[in-house]
C-alpha positions as CSV (number, residue, x, y, z in Angstrom):
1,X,0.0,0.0,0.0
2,X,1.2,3.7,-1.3
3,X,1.0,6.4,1.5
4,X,1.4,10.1,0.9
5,X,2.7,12.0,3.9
6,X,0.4,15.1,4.4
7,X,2.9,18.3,5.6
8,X,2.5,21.7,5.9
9,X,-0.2,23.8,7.2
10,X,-3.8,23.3,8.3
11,X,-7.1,25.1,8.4
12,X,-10.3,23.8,10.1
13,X,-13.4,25.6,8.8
14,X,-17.0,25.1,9.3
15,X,-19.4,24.8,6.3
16,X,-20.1,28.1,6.7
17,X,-17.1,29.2,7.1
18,X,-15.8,27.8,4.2
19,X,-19.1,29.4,2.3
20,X,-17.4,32.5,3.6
21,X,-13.9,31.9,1.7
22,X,-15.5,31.0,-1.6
23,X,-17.4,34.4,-2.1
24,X,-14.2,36.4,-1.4
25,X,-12.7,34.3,-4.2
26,X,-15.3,36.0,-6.3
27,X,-13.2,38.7,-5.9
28,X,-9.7,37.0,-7.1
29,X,-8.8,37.9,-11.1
30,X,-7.2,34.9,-13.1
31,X,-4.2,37.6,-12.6
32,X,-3.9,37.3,-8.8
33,X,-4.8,33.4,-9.2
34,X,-1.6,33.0,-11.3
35,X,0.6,35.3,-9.4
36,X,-0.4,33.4,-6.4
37,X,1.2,30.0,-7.8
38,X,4.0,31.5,-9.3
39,X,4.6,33.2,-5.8
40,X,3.1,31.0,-3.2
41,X,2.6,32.3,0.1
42,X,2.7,29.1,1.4
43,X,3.1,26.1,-0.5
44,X,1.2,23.3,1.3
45,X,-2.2,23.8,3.0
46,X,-4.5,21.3,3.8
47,X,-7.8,22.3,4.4
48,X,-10.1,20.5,7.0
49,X,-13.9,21.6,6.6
50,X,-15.8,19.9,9.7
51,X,-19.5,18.4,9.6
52,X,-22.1,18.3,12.4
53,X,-22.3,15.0,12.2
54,X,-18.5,14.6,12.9
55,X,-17.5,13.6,9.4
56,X,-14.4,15.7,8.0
57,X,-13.4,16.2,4.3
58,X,-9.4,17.0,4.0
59,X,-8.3,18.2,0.5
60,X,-4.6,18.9,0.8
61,X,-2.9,21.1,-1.6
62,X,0.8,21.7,-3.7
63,X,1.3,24.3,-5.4
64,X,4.4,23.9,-7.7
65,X,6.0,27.5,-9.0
66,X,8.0,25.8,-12.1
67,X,7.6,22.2,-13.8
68,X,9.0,21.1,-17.1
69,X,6.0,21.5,-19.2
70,X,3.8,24.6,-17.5
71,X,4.6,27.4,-15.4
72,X,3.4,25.9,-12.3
73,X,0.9,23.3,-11.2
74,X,-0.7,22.3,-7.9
75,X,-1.9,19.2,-7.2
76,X,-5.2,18.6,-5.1
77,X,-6.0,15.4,-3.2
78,X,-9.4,14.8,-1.7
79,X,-10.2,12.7,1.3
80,X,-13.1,11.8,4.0
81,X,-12.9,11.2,6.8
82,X,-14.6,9.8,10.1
83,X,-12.6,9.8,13.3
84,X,-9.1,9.1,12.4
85,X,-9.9,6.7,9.7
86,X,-9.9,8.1,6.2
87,X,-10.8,7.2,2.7
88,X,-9.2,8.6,-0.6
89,X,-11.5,10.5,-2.9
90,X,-9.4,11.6,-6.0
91,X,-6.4,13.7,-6.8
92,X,-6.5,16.4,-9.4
93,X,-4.2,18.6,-11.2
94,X,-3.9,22.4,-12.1
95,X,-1.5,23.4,-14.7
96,X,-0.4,27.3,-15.3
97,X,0.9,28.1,-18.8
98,X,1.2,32.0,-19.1
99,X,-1.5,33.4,-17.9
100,X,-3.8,30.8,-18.2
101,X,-5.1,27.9,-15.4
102,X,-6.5,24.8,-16.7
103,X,-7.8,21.5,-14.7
104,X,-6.3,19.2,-17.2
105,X,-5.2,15.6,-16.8
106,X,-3.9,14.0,-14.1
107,X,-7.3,12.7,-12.6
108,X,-7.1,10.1,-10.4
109,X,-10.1,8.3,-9.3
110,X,-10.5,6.6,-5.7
111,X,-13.7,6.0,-4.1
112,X,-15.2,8.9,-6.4
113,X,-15.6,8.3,-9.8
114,X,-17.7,10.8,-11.0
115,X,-15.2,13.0,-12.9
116,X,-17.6,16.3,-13.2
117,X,-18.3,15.9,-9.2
118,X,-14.0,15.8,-8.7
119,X,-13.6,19.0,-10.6
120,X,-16.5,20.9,-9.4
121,X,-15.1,20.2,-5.7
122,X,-11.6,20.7,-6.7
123,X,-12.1,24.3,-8.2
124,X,-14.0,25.1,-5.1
125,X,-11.1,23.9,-2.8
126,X,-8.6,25.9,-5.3
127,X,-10.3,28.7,-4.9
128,X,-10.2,28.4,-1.3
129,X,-7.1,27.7,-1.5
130,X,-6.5,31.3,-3.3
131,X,-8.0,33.5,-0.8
132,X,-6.3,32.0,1.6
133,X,-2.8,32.9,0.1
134,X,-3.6,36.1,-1.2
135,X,-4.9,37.6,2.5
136,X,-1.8,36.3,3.8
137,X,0.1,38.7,1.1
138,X,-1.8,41.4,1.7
139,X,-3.2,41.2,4.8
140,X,-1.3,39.9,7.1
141,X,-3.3,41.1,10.0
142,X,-6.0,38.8,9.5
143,X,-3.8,35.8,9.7
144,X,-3.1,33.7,13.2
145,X,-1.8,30.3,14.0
146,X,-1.7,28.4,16.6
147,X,-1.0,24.5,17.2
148,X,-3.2,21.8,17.2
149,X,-2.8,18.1,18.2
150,X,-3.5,15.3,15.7
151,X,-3.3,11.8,15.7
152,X,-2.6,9.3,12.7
153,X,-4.7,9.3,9.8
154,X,-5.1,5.6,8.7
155,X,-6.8,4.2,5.8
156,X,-10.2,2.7,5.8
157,X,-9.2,-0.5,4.2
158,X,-5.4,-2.1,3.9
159,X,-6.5,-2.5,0.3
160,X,-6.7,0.6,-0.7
161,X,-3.6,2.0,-3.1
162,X,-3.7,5.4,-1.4
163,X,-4.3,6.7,2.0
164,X,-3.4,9.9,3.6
165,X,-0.7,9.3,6.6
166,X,0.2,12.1,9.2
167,X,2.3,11.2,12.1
168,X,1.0,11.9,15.6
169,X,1.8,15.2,17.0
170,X,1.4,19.2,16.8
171,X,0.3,21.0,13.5
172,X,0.5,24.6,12.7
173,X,-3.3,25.5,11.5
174,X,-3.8,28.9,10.7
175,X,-7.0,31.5,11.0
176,X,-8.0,33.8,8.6
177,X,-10.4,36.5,10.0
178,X,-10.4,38.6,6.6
179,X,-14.6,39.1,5.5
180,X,-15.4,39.4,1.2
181,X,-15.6,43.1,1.9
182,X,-12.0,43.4,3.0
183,X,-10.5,40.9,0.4
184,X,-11.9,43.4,-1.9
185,X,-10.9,46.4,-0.7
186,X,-7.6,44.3,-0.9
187,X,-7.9,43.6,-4.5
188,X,-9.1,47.3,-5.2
189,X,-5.5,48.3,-3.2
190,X,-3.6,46.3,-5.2
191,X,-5.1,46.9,-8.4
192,X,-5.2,51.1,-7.9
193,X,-3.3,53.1,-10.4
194,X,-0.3,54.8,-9.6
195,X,0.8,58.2,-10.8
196,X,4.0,58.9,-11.2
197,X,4.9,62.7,-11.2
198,X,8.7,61.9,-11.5
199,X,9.7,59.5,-14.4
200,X,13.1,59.2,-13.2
201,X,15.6,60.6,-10.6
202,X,19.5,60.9,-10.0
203,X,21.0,58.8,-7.1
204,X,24.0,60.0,-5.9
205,X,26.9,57.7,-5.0
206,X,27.3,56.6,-1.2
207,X,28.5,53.8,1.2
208,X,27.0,50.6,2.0
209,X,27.4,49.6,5.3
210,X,26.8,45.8,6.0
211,X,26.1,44.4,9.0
212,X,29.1,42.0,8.7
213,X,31.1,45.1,8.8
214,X,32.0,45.3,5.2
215,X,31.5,48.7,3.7
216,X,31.3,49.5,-0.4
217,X,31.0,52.1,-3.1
218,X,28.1,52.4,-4.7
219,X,28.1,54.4,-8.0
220,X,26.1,56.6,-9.0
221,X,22.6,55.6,-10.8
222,X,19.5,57.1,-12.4
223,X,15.8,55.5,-10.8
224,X,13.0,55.5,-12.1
225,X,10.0,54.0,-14.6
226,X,11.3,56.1,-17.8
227,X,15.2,56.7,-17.1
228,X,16.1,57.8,-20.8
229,X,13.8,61.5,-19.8
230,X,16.7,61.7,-17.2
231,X,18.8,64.8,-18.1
232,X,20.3,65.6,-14.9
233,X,20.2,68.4,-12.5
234,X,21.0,72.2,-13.4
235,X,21.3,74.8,-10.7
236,X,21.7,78.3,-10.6
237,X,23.6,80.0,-7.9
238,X,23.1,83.6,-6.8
239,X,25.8,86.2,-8.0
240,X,28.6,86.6,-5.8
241,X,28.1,83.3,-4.3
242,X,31.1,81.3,-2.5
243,X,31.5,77.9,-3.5
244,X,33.0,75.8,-0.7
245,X,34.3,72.5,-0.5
246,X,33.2,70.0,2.4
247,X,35.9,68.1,3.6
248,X,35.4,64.7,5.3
């Protein structure tokens, strides 16, 4: 039997909660999706959404910035769960080429076989999955952890090719207190035009001082969005006025 160690972070949400997460993802531009796996804020999450009736549903996710064939990818495995025995659902796979995402390939069926059900709960999870990493870029505020014990997740039946496996023991599992209203006043931040009433300005050369206590030149540079309007700096001194030179 094949078992996948499930790492990184956690988040427990109620139904809803995780309601919550999924309209501030109506927020979220195919832009900010793509930034977000090309600059994860956290890599692995694995998000726990909690039942009444005590059932759980555990879909862990990967994001990877750069494979051979797309830009990134992030892979999404689905589990239930009841007590500390779980059953695999299905794993999916997003793939990032440019700026586009696509849910292609890489579906593998467990107990679920229902293709259009997998995708449906995967985009849902992704999307989650996106809020989540994008209030922890840009509002960090909103974000706590704090640690949780687990015990062992085992598989329902030794048969089964996959299971999830955690060891017994602490997890980090994080809170995100953001509402849709801030996540968008978060987008509309981010996405604000900027005017810039200098195209470019002259830095003068200086020292660097490191904290290792090596110090170094720095030449001279122009800054700025449109350096070749740079032209330098004329100024006009008063008649009769005394140059003096600063020694040091």
């Amino acid at each position: 039997m094949e078992r996948y160690e499930i790492t990184g972070d956690w988040m427990v949400l109620t139904a809803d909660e995780f309601c919550g997460l999924l309209r501030s993802a109506r927020e979220l531009t195919p832009g900010i999706i793509c930034g977000n796996m090309r600059r994860p804020a956290v890599r692995k999450l694995n998000i726990e959404l909690r039942f009444p009736d005590g059932g759980r549903d555990i879909c862990a996710i990967e994001v990877f910035p750069s494979v051979e064939d797309a830009d990134g990818a992030a892979m999404v495995q689905f589990f239930s769960a009841i007590g500390n025995t779980a059953v695999f659902e299905f794993a999916t796979t997003f793939t990032l080429k440019g700026d586009e995402i696509a849910l292609e390939g890489g579906f593998a069926p467990g107990r679920t076989q229902d293709r259009d059900k997998a995708e449906k709960l995967s985009f849902q999870y992704f999307f989650a999955f996106n809020v989540v990493q994008y209030v922890m870029l840009h509002g960090a505020e909103k974000v706590s952890f704090h640690k949780e014990y687990r015990k062992a997740l085992k598989p329902a039946r030794a048969s089964q090719l996959v299971a999830p496996y955690t060891l017994p023991g602490k997890v980090r599992v994080l809170d995100i207190s953001a509402t849709a209203d801030e996540v968008r006043e978060y987008v509309r931040r981010d996405n604000a035009v900027h005017t810039w009433h200098c195209p470019a300005w002259g830095v003068r050369g200086h020292y660097r001082h490191y904290k290792t206590g090596k110090v170094s030149y720095v030449k001279p540079y122009v800054k700025g969005k449109n350096k070749a309007a740079y032209a330098g700096r004329e100024y006009a001194l008063p008649e009769g006025a005394v140059i003096m030179e600063v020694m040091r």
